[in-house]
C-alpha positions as MATLAB code, in Angstrom:
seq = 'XXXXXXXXXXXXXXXXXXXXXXXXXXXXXXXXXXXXXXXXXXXXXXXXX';
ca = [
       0.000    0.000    0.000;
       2.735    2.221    0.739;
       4.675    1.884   -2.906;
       1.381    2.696   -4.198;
       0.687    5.761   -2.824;
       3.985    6.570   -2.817;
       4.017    6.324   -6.507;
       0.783    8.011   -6.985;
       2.010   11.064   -5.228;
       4.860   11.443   -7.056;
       2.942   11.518  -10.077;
       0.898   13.944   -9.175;
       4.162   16.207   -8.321;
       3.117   15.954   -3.889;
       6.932   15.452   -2.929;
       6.807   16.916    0.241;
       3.607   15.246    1.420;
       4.861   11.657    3.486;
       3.386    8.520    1.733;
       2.520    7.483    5.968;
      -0.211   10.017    5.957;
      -2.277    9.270    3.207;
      -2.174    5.176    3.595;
      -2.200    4.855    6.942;
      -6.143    5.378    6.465;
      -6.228    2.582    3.768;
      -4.365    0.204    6.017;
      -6.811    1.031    8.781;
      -9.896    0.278    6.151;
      -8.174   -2.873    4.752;
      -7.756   -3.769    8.326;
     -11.701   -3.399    9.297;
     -12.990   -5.018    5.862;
     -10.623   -8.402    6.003;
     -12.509   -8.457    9.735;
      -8.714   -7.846   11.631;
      -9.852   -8.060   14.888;
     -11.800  -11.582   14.427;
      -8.596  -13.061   12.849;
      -6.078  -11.879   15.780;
      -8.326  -13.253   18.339;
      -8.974  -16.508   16.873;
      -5.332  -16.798   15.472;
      -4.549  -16.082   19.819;
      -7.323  -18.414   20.836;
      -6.295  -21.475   19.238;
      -2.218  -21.124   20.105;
      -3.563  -21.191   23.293;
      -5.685  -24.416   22.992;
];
């Protein structure tokens, strides 16, 4: 995600703008729609049983 917006602000000519602040937002929303939370606790549940 980052190379991507990287390379889309770069192409639009935004070189002093940090790639962090614009996809940290689309990692949060890739996070909620993949259901993140319901994985880590599962993926914790069963290393524990």
């Amino acid at each position: 995600i980052d190379m991507v917006v990287s390379g889309i602000l770069m192409s639009m000519g935004m070189f002093m703008l940090p790639p962090a602040a614009i996809s940290l937002p689309f990692k949060l929303l890739l996070f909620i729609l993949v259901d993140g939370w319901h994985l880590i606790v599962k993926s914790l549940v069963e290393g524990f049983l």
